[in-house]
ROROTOR-479338 format. One record per residue: residue number from 1; residue in one letter; x, y, z of N, C-alpha, C in turn; chain. Coordinates in nm, 2 decimals, decimal comma. Layout:
N
<r><num>NUM</num><residu>a</residu><n_xx>X</n_xx><n_yy>Y</n_yy><n_zz>Z</n_zz><ca_xx>X</ca_xx><ca_yy>Y</ca_yy><ca_zz>Z</ca_zz><c_xx>X</c_xx><c_yy>Y</c_yy><c_zz>Z</c_zz><chaine>A</chaine></r>
...
This chain:
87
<r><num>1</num><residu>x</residu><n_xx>9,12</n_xx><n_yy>14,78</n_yy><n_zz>5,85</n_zz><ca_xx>9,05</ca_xx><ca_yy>14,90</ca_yy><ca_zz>5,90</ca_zz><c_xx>8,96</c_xx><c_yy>14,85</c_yy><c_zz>6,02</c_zz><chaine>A</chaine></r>
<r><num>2</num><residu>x</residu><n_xx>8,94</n_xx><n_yy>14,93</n_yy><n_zz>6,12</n_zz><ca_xx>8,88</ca_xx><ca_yy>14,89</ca_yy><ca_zz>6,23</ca_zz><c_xx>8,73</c_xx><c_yy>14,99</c_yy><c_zz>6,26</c_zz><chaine>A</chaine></r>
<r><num>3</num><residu>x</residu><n_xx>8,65</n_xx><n_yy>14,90</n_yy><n_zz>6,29</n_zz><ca_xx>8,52</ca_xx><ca_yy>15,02</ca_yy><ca_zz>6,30</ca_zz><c_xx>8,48</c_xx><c_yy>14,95</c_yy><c_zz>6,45</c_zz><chaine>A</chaine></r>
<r><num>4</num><residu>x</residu><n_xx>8,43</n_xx><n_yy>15,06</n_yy><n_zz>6,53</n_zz><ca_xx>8,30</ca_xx><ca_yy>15,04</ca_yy><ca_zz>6,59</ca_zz><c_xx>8,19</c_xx><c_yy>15,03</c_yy><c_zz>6,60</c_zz><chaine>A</chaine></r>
<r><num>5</num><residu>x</residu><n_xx>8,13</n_xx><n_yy>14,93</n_yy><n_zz>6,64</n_zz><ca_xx>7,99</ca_xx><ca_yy>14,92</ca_yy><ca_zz>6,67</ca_zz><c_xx>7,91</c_xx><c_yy>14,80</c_yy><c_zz>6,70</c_zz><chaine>A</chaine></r>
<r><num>6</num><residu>x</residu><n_xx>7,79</n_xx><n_yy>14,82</n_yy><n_zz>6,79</n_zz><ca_xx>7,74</ca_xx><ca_yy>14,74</ca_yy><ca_zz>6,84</ca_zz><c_xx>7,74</c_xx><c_yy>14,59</c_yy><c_zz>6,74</c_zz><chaine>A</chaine></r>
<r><num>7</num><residu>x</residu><n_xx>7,75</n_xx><n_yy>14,48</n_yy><n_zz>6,83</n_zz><ca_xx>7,74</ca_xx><ca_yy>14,37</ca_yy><ca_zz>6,78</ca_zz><c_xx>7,65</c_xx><c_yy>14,25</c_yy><c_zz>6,83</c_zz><chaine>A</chaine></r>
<r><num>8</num><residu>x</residu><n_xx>7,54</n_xx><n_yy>14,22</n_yy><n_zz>6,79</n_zz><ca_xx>7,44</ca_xx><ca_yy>14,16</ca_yy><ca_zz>6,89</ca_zz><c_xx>7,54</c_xx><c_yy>13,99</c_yy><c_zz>6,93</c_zz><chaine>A</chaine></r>
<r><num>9</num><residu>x</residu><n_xx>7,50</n_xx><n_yy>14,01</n_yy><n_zz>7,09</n_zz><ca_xx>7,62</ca_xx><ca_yy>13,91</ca_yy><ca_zz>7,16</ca_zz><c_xx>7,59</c_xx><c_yy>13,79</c_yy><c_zz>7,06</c_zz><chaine>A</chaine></r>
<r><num>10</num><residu>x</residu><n_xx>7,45</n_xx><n_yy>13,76</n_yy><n_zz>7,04</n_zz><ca_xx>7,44</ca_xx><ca_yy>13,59</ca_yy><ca_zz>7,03</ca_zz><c_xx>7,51</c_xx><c_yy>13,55</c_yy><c_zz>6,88</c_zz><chaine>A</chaine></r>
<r><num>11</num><residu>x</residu><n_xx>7,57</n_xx><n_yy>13,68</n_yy><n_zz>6,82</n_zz><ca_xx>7,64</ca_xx><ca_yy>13,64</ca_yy><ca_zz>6,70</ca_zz><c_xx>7,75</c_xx><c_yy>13,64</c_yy><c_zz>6,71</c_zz><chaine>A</chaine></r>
<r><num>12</num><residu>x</residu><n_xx>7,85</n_xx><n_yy>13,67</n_yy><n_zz>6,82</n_zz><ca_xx>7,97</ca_xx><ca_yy>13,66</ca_yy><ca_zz>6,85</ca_zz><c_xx>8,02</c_xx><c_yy>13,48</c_yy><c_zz>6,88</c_zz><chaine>A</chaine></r>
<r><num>13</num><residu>x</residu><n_xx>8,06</n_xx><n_yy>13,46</n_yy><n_zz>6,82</n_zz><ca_xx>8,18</ca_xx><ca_yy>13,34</ca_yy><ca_zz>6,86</ca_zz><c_xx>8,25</c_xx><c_yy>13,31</c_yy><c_zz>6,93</c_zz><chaine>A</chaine></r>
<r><num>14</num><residu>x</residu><n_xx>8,27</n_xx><n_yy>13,23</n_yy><n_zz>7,00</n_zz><ca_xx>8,42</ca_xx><ca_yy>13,27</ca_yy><ca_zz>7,13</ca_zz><c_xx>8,48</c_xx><c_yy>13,11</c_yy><c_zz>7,12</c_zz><chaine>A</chaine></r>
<r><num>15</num><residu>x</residu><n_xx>8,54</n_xx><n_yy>13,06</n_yy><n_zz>7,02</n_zz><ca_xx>8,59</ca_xx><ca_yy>12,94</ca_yy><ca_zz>6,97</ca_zz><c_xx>8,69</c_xx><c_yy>12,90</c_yy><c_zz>7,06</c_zz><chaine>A</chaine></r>
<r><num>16</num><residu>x</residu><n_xx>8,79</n_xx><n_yy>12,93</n_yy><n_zz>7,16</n_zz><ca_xx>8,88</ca_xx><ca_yy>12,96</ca_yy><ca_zz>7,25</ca_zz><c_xx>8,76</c_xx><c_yy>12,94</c_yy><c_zz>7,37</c_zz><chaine>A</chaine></r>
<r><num>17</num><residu>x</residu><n_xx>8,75</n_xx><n_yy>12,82</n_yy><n_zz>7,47</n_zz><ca_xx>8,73</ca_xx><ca_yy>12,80</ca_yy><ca_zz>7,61</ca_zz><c_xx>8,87</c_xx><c_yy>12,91</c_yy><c_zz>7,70</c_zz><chaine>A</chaine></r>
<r><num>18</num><residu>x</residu><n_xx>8,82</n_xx><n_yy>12,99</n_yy><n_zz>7,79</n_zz><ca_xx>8,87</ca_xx><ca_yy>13,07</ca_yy><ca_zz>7,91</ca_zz><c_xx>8,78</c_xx><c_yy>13,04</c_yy><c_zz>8,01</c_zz><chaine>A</chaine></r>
<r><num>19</num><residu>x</residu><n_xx>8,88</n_xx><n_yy>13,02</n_yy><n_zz>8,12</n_zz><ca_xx>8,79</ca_xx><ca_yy>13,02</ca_yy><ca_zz>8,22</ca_zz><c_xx>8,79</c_xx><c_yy>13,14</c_yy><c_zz>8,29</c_zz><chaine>A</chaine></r>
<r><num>20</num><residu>x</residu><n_xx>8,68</n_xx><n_yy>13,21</n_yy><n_zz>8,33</n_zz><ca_xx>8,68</ca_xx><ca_yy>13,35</ca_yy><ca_zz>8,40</ca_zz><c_xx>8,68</c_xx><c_yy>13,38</c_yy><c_zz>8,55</c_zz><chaine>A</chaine></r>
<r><num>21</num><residu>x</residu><n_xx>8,74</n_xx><n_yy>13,50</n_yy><n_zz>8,59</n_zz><ca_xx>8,72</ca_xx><ca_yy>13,55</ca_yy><ca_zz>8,71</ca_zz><c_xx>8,60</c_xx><c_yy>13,56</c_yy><c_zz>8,74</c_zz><chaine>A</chaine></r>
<r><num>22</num><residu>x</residu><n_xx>8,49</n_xx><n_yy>13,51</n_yy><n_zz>8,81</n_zz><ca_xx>8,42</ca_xx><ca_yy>13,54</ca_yy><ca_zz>8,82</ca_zz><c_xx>8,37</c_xx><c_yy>13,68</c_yy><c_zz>8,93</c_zz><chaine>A</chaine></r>
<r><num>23</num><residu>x</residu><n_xx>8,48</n_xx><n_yy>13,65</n_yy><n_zz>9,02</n_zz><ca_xx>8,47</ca_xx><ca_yy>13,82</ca_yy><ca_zz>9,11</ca_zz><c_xx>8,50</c_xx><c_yy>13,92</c_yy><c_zz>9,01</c_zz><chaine>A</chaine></r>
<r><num>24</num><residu>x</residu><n_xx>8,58</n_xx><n_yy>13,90</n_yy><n_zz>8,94</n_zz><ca_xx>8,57</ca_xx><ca_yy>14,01</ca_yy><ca_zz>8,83</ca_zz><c_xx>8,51</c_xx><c_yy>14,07</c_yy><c_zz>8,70</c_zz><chaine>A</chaine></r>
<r><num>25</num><residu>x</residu><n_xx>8,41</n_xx><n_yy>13,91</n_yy><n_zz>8,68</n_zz><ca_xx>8,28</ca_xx><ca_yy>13,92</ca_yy><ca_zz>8,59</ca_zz><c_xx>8,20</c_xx><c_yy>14,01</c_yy><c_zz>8,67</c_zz><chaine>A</chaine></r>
<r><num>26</num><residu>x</residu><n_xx>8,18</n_xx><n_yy>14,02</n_yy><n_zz>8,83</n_zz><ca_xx>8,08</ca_xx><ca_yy>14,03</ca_yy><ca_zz>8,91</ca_zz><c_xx>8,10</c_xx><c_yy>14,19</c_yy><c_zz>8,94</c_zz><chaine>A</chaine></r>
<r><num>27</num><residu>x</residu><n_xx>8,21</n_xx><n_yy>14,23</n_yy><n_zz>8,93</n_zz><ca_xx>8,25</ca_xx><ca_yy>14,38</ca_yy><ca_zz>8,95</ca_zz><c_xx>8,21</c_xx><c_yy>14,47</c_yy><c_zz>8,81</c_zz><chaine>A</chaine></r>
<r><num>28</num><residu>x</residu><n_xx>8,31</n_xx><n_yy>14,39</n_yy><n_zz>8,70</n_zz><ca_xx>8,20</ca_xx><ca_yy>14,44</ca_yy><ca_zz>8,57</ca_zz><c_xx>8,06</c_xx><c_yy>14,47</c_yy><c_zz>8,55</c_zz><chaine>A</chaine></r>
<r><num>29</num><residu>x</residu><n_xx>7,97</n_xx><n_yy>14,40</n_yy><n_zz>8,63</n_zz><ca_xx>7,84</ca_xx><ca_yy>14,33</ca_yy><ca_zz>8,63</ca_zz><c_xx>7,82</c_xx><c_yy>14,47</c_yy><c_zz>8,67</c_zz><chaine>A</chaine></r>
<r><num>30</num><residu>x</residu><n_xx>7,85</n_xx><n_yy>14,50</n_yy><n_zz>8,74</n_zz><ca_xx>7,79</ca_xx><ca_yy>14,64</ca_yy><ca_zz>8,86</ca_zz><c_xx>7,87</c_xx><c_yy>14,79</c_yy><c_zz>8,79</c_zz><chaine>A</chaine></r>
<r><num>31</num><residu>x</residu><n_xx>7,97</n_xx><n_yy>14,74</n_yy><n_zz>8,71</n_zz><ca_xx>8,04</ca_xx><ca_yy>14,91</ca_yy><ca_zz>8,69</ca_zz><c_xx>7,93</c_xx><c_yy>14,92</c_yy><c_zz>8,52</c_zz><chaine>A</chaine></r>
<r><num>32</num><residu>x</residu><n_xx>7,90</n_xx><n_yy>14,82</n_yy><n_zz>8,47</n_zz><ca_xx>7,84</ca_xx><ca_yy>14,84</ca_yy><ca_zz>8,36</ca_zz><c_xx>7,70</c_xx><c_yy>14,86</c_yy><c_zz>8,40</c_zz><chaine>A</chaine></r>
<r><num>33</num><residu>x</residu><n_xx>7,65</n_xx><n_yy>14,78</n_yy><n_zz>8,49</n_zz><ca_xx>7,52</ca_xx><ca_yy>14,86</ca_yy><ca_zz>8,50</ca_zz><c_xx>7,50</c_xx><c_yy>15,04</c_yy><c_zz>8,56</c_zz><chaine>A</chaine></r>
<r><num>34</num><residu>x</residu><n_xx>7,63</n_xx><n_yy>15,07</n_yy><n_zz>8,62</n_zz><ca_xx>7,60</ca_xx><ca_yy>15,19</ca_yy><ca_zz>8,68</ca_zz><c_xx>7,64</c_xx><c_yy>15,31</c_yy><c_zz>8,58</c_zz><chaine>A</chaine></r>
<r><num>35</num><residu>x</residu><n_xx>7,75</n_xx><n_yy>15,30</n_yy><n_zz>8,48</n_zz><ca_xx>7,87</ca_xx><ca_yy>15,33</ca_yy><ca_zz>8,42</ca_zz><c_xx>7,84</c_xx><c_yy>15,34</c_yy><c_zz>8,25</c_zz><chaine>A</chaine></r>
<r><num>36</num><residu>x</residu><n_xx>7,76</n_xx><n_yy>15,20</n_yy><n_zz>8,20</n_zz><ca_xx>7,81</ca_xx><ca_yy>15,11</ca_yy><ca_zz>8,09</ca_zz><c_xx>7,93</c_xx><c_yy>15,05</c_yy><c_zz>8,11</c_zz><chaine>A</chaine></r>
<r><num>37</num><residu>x</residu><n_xx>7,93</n_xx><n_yy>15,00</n_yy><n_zz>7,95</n_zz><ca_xx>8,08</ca_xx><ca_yy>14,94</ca_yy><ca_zz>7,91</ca_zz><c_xx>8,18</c_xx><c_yy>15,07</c_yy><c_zz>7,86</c_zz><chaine>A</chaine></r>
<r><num>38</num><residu>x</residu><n_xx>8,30</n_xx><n_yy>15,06</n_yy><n_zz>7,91</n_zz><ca_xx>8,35</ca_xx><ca_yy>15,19</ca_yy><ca_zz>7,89</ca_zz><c_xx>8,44</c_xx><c_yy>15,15</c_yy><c_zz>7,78</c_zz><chaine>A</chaine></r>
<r><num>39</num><residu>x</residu><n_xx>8,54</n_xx><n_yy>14,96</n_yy><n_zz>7,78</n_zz><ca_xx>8,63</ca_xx><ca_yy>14,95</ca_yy><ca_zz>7,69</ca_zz><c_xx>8,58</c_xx><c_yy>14,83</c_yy><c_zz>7,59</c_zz><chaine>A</chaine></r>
<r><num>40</num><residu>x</residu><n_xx>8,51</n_xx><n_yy>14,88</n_yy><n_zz>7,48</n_zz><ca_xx>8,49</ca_xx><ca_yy>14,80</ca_yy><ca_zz>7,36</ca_zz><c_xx>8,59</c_xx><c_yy>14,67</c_yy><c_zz>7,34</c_zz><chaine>A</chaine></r>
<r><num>41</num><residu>x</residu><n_xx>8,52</n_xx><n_yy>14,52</n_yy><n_zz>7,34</n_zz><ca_xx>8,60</ca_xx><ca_yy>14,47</ca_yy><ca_zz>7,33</ca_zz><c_xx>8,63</c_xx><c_yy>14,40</c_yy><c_zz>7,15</c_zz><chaine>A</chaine></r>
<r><num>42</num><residu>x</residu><n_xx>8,75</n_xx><n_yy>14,32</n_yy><n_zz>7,11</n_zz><ca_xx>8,77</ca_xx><ca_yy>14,27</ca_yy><ca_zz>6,98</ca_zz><c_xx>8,72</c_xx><c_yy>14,20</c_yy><c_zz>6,97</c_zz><chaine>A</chaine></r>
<r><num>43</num><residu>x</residu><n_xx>8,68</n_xx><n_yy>14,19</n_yy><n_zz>6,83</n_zz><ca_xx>8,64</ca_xx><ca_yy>14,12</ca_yy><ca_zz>6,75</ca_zz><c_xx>8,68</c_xx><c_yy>14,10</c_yy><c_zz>6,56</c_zz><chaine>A</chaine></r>
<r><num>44</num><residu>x</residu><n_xx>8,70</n_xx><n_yy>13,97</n_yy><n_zz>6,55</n_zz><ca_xx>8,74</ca_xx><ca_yy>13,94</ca_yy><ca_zz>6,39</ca_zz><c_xx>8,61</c_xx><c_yy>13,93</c_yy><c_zz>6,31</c_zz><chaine>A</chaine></r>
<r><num>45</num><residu>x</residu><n_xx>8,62</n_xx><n_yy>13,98</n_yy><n_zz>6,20</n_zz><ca_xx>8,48</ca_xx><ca_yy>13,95</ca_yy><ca_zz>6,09</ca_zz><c_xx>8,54</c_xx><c_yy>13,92</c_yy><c_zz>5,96</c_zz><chaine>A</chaine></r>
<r><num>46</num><residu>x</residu><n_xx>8,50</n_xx><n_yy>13,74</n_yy><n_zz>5,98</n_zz><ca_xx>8,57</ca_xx><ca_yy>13,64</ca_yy><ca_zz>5,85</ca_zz><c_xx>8,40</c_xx><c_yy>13,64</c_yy><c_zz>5,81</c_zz><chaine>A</chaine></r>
<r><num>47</num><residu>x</residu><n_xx>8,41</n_xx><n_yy>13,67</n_yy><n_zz>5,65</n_zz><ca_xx>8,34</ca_xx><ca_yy>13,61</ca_yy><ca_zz>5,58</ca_zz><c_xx>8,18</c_xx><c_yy>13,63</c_yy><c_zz>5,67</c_zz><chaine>A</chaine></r>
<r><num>48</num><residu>x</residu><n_xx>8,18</n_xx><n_yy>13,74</n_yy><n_zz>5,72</n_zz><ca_xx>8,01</ca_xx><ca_yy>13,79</ca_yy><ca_zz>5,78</ca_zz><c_xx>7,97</c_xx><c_yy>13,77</c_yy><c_zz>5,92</c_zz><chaine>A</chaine></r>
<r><num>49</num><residu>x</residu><n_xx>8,07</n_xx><n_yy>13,61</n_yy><n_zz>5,95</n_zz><ca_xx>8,06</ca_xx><ca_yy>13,57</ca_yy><ca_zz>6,08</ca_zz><c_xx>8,20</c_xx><c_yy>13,67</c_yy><c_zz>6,21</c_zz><chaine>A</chaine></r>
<r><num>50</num><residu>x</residu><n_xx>8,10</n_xx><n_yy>13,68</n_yy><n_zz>6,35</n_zz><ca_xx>8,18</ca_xx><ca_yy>13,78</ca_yy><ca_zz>6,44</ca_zz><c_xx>8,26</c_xx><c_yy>13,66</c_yy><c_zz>6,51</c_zz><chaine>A</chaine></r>
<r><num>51</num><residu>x</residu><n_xx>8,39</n_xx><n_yy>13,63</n_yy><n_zz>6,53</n_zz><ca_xx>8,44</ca_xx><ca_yy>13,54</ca_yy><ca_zz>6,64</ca_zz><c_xx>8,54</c_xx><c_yy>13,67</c_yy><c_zz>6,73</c_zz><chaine>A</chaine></r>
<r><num>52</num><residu>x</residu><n_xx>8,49</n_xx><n_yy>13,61</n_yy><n_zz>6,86</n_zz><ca_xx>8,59</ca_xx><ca_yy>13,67</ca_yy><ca_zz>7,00</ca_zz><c_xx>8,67</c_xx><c_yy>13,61</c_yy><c_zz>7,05</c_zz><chaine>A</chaine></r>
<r><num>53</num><residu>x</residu><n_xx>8,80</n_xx><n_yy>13,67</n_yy><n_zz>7,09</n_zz><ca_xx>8,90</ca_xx><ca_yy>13,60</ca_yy><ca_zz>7,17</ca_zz><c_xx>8,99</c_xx><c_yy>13,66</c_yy><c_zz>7,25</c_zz><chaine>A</chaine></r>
<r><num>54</num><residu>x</residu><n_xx>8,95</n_xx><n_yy>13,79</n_yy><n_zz>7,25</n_zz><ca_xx>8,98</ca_xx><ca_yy>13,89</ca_yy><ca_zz>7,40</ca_zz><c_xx>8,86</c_xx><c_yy>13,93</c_yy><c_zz>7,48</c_zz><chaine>A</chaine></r>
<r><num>55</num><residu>x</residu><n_xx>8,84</n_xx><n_yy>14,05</n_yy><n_zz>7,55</n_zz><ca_xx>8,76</ca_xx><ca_yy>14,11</ca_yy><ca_zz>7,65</ca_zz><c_xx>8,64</c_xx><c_yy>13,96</c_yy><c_zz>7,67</c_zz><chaine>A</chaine></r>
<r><num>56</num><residu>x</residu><n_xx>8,67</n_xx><n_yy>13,88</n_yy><n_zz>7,73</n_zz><ca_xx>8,57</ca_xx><ca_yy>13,73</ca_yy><ca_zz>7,77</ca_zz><c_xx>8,56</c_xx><c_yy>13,79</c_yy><c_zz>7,90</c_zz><chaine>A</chaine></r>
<r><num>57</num><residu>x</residu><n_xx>8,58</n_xx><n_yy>13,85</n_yy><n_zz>7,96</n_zz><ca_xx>8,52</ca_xx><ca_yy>13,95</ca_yy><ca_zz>8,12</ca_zz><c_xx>8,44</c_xx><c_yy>13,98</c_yy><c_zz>8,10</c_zz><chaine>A</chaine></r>
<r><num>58</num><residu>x</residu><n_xx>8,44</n_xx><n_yy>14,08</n_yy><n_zz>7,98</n_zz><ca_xx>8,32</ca_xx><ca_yy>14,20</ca_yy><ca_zz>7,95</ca_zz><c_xx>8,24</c_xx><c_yy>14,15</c_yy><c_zz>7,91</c_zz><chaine>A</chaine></r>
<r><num>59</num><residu>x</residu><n_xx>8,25</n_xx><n_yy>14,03</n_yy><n_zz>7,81</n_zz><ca_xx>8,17</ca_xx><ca_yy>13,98</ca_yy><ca_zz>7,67</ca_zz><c_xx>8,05</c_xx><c_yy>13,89</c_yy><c_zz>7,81</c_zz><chaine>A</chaine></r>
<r><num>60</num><residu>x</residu><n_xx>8,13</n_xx><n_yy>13,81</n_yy><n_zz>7,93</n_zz><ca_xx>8,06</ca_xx><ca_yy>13,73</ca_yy><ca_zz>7,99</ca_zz><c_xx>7,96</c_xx><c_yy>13,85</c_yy><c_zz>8,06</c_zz><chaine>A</chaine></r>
<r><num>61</num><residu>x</residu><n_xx>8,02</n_xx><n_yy>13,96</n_yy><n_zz>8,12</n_zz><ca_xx>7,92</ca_xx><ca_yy>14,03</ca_yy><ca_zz>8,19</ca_zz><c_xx>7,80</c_xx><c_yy>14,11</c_yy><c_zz>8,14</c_zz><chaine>A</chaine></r>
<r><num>62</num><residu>x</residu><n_xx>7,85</n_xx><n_yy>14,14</n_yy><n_zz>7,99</n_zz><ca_xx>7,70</ca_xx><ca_yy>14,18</ca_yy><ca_zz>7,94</ca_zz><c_xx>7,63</c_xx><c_yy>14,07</c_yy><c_zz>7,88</c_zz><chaine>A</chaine></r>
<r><num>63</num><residu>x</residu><n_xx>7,66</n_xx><n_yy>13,96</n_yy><n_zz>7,87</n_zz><ca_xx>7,64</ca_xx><ca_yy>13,87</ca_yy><ca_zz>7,84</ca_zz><c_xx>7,48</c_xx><c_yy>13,81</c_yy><c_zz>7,99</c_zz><chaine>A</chaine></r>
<r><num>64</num><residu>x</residu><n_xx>7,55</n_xx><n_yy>13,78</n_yy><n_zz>8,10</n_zz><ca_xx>7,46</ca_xx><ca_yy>13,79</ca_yy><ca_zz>8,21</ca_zz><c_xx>7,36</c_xx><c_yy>13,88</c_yy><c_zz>8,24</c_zz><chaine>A</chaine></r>
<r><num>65</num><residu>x</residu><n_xx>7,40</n_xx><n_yy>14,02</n_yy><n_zz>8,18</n_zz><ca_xx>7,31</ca_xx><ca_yy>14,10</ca_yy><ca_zz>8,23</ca_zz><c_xx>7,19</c_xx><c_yy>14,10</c_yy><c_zz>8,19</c_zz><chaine>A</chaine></r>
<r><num>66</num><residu>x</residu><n_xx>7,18</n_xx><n_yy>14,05</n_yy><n_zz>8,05</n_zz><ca_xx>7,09</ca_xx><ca_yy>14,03</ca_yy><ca_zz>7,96</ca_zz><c_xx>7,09</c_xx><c_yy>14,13</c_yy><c_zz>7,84</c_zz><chaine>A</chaine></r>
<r><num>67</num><residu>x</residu><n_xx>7,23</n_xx><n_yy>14,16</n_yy><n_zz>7,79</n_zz><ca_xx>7,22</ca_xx><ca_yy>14,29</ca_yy><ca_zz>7,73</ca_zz><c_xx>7,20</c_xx><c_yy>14,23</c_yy><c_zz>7,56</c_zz><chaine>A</chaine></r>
<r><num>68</num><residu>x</residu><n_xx>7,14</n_xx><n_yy>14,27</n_yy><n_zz>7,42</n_zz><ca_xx>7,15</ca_xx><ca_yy>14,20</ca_yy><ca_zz>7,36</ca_zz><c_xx>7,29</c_xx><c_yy>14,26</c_yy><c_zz>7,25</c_zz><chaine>A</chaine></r>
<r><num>69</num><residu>x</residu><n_xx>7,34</n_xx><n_yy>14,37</n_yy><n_zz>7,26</n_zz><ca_xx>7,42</ca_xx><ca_yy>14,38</ca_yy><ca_zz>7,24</ca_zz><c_xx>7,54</c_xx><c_yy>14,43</c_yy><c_zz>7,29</c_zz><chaine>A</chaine></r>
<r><num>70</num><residu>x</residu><n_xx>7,69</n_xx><n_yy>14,49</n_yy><n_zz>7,20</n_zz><ca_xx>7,82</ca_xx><ca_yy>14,47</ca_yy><ca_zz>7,30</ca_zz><c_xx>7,90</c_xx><c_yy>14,56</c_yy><c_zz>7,20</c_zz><chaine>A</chaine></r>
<r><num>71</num><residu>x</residu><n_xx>7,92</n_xx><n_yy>14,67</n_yy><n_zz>7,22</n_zz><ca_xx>8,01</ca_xx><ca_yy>14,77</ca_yy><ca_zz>7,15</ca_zz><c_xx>8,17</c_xx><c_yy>14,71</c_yy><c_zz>7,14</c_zz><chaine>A</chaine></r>
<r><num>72</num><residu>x</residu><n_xx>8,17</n_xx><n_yy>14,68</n_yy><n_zz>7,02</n_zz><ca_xx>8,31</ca_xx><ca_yy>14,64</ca_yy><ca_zz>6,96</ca_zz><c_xx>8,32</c_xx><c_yy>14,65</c_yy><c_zz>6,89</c_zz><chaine>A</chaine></r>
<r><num>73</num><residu>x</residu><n_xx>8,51</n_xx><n_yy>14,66</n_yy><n_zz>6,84</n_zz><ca_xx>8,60</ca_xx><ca_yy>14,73</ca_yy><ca_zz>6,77</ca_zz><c_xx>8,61</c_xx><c_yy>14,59</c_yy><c_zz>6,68</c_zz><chaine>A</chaine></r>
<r><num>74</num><residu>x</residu><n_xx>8,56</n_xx><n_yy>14,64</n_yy><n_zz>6,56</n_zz><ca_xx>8,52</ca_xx><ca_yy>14,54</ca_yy><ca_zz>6,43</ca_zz><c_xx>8,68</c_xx><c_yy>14,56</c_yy><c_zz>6,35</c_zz><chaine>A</chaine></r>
<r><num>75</num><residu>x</residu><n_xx>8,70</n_xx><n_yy>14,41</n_yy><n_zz>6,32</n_zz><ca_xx>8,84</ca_xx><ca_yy>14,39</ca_yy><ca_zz>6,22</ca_zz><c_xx>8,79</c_xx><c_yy>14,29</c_yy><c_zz>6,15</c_zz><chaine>A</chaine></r>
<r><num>76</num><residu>x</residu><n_xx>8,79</n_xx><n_yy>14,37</n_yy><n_zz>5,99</n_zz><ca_xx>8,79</ca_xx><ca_yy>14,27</ca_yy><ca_zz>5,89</ca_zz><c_xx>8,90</c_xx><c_yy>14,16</c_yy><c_zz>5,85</c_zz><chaine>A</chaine></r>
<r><num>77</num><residu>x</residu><n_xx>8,86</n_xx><n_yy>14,03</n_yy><n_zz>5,82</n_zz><ca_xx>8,99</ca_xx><ca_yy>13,98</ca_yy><ca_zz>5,82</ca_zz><c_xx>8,92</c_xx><c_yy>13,82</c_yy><c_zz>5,74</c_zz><chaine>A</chaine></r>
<r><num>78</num><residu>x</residu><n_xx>9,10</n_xx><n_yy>13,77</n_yy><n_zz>5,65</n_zz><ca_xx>9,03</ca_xx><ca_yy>13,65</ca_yy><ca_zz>5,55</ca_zz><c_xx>9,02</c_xx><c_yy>13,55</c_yy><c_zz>5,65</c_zz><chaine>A</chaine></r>
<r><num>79</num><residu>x</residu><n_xx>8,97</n_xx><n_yy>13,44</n_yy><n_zz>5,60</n_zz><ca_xx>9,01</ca_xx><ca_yy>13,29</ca_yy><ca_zz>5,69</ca_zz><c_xx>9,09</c_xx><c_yy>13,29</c_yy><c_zz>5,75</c_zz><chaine>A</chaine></r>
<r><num>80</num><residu>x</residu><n_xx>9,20</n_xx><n_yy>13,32</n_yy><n_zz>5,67</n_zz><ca_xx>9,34</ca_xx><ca_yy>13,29</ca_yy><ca_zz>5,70</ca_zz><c_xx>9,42</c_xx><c_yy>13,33</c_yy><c_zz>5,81</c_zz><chaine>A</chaine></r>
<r><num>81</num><residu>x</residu><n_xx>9,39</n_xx><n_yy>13,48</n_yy><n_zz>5,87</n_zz><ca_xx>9,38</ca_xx><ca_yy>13,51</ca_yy><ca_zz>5,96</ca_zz><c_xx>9,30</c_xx><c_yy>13,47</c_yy><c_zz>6,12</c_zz><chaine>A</chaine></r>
<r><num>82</num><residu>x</residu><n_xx>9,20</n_xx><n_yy>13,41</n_yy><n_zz>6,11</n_zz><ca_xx>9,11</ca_xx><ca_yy>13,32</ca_yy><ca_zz>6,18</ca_zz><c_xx>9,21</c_xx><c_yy>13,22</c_yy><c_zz>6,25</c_zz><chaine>A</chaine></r>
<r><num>83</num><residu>x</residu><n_xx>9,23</n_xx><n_yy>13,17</n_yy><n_zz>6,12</n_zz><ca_xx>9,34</ca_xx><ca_yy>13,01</ca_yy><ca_zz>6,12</ca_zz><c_xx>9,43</c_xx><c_yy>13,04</c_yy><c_zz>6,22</c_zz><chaine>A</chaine></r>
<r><num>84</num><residu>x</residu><n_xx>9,54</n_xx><n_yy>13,15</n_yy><n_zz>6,23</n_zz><ca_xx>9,62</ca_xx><ca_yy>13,17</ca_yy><ca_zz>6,30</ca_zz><c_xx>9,58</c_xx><c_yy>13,19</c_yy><c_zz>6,43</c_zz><chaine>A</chaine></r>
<r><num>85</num><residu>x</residu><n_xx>9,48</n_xx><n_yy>13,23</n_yy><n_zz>6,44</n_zz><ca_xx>9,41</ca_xx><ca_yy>13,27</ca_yy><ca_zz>6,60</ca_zz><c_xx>9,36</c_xx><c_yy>13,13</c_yy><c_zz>6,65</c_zz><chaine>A</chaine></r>
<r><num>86</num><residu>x</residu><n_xx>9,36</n_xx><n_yy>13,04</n_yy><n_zz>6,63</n_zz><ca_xx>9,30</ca_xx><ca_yy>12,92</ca_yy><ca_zz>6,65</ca_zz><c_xx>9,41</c_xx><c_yy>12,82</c_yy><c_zz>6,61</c_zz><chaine>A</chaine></r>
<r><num>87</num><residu>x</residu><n_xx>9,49</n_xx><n_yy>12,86</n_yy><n_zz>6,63</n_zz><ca_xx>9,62</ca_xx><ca_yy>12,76</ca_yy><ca_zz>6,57</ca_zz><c_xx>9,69</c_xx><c_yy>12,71</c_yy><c_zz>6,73</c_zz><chaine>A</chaine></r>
């Protein structure tokens, strides 16, 4: 099952190095401050902890802006699932 809702950034995980667009962190930077965030990004929730491994555009630009939190689409899931994302 999948829920939304705010997730404060500094508890999100991003175990997966990406290197980013930064012209396109920079365009985010400006449609979220004028806009918000319009597309929630994923997130897994093993065992309490949040780890990220899509939307790293969005996550970096509200991340800069200073936002403390980041509207995402929450997925429960065992370790085991984890495992595979990091495999």
């Amino acid at each position: 099952m999948v829920k939304l809702q705010e997730v404060p950034i500094s508890k999100i995980r991003r175990p997966l190095f990406r290197q980013n667009d930064q012209a396109k962190v920079a365009a985010l930077m400006e449609s979220i401050q004028d806009i918000g965030l319009q597309e929630p990004i994923d997130v897994l929730e093993v065992d309490g902890e949040y780890y990220g491994f899509s939307g790293c555009h969005r996550y970096e630009a509200c991340s800069r802006l200073g936002q403390e939190t980041i509207l995402c689409r929450v997925r429960r899931a065992p370790r085991s699932v984890l495992q595979r994302h990091l495999a």
